[in-house]
C-alpha beads as a LAMMPS data file, in Angstrom:
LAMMPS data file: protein, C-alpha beads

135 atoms
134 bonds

1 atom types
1 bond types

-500.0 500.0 xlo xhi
-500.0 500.0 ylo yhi
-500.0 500.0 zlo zhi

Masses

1 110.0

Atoms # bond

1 1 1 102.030 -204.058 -415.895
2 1 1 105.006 -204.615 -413.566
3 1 1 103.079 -201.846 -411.289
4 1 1 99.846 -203.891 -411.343
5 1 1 101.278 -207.222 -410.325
6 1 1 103.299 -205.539 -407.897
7 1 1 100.017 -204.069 -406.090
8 1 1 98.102 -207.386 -406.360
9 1 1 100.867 -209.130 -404.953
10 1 1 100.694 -206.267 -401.921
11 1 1 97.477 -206.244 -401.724
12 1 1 97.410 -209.862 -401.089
13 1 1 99.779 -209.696 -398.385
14 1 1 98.582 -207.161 -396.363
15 1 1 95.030 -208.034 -396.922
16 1 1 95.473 -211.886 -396.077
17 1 1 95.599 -211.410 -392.558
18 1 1 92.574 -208.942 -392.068
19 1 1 90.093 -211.200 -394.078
20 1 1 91.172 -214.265 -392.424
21 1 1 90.806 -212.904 -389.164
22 1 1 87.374 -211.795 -390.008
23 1 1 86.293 -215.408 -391.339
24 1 1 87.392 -216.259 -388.497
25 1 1 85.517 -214.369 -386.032
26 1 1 82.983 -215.037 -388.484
27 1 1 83.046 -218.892 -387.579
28 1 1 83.874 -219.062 -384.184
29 1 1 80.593 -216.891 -384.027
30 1 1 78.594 -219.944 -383.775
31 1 1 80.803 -221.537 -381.408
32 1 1 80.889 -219.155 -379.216
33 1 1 76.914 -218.726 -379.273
34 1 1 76.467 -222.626 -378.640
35 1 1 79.069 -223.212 -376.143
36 1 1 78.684 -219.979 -374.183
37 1 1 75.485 -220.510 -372.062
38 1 1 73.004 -217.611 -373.133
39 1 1 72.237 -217.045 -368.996
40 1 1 75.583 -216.306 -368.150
41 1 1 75.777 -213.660 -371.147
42 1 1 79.222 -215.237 -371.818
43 1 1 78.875 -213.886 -375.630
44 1 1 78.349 -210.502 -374.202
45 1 1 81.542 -210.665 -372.451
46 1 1 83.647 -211.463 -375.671
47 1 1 81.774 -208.971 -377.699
48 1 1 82.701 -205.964 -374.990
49 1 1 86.589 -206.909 -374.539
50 1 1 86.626 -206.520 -378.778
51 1 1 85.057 -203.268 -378.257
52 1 1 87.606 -202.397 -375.480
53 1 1 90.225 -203.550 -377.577
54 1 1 89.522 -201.071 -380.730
55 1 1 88.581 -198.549 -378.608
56 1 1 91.990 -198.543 -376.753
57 1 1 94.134 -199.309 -379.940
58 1 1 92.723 -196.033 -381.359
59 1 1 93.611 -194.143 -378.357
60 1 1 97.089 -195.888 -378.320
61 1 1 98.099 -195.305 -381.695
62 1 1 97.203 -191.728 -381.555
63 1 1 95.959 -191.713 -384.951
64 1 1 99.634 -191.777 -385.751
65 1 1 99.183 -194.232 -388.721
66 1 1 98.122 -191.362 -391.263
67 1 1 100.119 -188.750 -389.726
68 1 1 103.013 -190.612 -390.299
69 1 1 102.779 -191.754 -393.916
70 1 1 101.769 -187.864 -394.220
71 1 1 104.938 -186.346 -392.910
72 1 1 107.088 -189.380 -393.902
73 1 1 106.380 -189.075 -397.933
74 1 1 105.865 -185.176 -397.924
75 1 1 109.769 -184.697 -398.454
76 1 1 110.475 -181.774 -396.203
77 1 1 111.067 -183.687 -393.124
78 1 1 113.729 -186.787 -392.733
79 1 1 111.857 -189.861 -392.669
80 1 1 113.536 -192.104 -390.206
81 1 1 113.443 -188.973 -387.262
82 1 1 109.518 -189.133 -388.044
83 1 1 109.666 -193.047 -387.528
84 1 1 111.730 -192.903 -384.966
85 1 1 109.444 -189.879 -382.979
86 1 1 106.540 -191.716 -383.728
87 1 1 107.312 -195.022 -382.459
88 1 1 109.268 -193.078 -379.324
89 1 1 105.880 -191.789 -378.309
90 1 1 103.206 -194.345 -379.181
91 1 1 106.017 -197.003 -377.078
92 1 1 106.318 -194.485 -373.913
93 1 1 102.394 -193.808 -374.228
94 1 1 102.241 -198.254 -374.506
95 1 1 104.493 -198.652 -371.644
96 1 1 102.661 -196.109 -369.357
97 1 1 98.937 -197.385 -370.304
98 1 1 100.133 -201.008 -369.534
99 1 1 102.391 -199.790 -365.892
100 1 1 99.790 -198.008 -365.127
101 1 1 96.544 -200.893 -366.021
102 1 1 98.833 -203.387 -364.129
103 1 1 99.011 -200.758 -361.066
104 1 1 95.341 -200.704 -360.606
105 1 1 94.541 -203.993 -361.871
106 1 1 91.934 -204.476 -359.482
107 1 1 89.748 -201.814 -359.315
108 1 1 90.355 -201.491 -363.417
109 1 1 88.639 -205.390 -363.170
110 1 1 85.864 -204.484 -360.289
111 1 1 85.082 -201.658 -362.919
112 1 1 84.791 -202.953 -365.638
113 1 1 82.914 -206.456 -364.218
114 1 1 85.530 -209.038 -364.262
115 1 1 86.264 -208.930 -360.435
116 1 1 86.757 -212.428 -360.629
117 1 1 89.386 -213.043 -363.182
118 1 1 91.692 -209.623 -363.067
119 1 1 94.659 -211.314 -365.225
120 1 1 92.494 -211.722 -367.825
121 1 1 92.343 -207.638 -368.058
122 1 1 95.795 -207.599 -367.461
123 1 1 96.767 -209.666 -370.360
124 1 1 94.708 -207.573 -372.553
125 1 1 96.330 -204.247 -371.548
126 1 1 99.916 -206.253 -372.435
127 1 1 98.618 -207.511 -375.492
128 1 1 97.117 -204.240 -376.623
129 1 1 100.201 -202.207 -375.822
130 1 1 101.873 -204.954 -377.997
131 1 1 99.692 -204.713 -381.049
132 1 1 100.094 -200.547 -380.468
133 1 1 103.494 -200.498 -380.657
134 1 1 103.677 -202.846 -383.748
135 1 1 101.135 -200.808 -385.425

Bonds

1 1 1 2
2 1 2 3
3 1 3 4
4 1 4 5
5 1 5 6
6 1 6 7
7 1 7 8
8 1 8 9
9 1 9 10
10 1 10 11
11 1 11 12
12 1 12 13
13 1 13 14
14 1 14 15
15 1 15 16
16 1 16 17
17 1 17 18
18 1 18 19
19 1 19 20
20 1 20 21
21 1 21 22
22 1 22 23
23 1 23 24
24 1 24 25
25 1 25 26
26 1 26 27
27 1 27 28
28 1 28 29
29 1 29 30
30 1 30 31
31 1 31 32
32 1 32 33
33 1 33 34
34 1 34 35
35 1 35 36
36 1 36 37
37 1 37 38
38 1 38 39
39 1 39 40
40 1 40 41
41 1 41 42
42 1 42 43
43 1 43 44
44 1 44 45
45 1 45 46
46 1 46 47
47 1 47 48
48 1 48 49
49 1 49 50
50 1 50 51
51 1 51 52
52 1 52 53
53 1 53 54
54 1 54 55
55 1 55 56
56 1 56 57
57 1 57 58
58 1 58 59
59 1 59 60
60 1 60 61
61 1 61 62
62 1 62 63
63 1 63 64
64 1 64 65
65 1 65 66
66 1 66 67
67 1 67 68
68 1 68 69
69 1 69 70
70 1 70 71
71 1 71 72
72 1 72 73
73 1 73 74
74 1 74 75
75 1 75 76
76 1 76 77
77 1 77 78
78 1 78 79
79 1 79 80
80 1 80 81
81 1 81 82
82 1 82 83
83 1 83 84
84 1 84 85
85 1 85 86
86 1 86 87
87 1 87 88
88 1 88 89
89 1 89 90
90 1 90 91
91 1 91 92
92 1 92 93
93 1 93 94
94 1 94 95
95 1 95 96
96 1 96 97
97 1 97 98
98 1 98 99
99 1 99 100
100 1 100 101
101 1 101 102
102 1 102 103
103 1 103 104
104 1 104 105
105 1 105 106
106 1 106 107
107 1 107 108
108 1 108 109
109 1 109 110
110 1 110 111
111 1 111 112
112 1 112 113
113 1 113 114
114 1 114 115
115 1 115 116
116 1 116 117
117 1 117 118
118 1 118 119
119 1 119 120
120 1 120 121
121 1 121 122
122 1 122 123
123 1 123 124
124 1 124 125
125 1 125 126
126 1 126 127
127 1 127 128
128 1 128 129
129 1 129 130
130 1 130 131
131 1 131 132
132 1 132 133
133 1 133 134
134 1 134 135
C-alpha cells in the first residue's frame, strides 16, 4: 500500500507540471486567436516556434532520456559515470548549438522568416539549450 501511495504521490508531481502547461496552452489558445490579427498569421508564427522547439529538444537531448535510465538501472555500469557522460555531452552538444545559433543569428532569422526580430530566435536557442541540459 506504502508502494501505491508512494507512486500517486510521484505521479502527481511529475505529472502536475505537464498537464498544467497543456491547460494552459489550451487557454491562451483563444487569446492568442482573438488578439493575434488573422492577416498577419501571427498564430502561425507561435504555432511554428513550438514546433521548432520540440523538434530541436529531440535533437538536443539525443534521445539520451531512455538510454540513460537503461544503462543507469542495468547494474553493470556505475551510475553516476553514465550521469555524468550523459550530461557532459548533451551540455557540450547545448553549448555548441547555442555558440553556434548566436554566430549566425542573422541569416538563422532571414531563414527562418523573422528578419525583423533576430533576438527573439536567439532567446529561443538559449532557452532551448537550457531546457536540454535540464532534461
Amino acid at each position: 500500500m506504502a508502494e501505491l501511495k508512494s507512486l500517486a504521490k510521484d505521479t502527481a508531481i511529475y505529472g502536475a507540471s505537464s498537464i498544467i502547461g497543456k491547460f494552459l496552452n489550451y487557454f491562451l489558445v483563444p487569446i492568442y486567436t482573438f488578439s493575434l490579427p488573422a492577416a498577419s498569421g501571427g498564430y502561425g508564427v507561435i504555432t511554428k516556434m513550438y514546433a521548432i522547439v520540440a523538434l530541436l529538444l529531440v535533437v538536443l537531448t539525443f534521445g539520451m532520456e531512455t538510454g540513460f535510465f537503461r544503462f543507469a538501472n542495468k547494474g553493470q555500469d556505475d551510475p553516476m559515470r553514465v550521469y555524468s557522460t550523459t550530461l557532459l555531452s548533451v551540455s557540450i552538444g547545448s553549448l555548441v548549438f547555442v555558440a553556434l545559433g548566436l554566430l549566425f543569428l542573422e541569416p538563422i532569422a532571414g531563414w527562418l522568416e523573422y528578419g525583423e526580430h533576430p533576438w527573439y530566435i536567439g532567446m529561443m536557442m538559449i532557452v532551448v539549450a537550457m531546457d536540454a541540459i535540464q532534461s
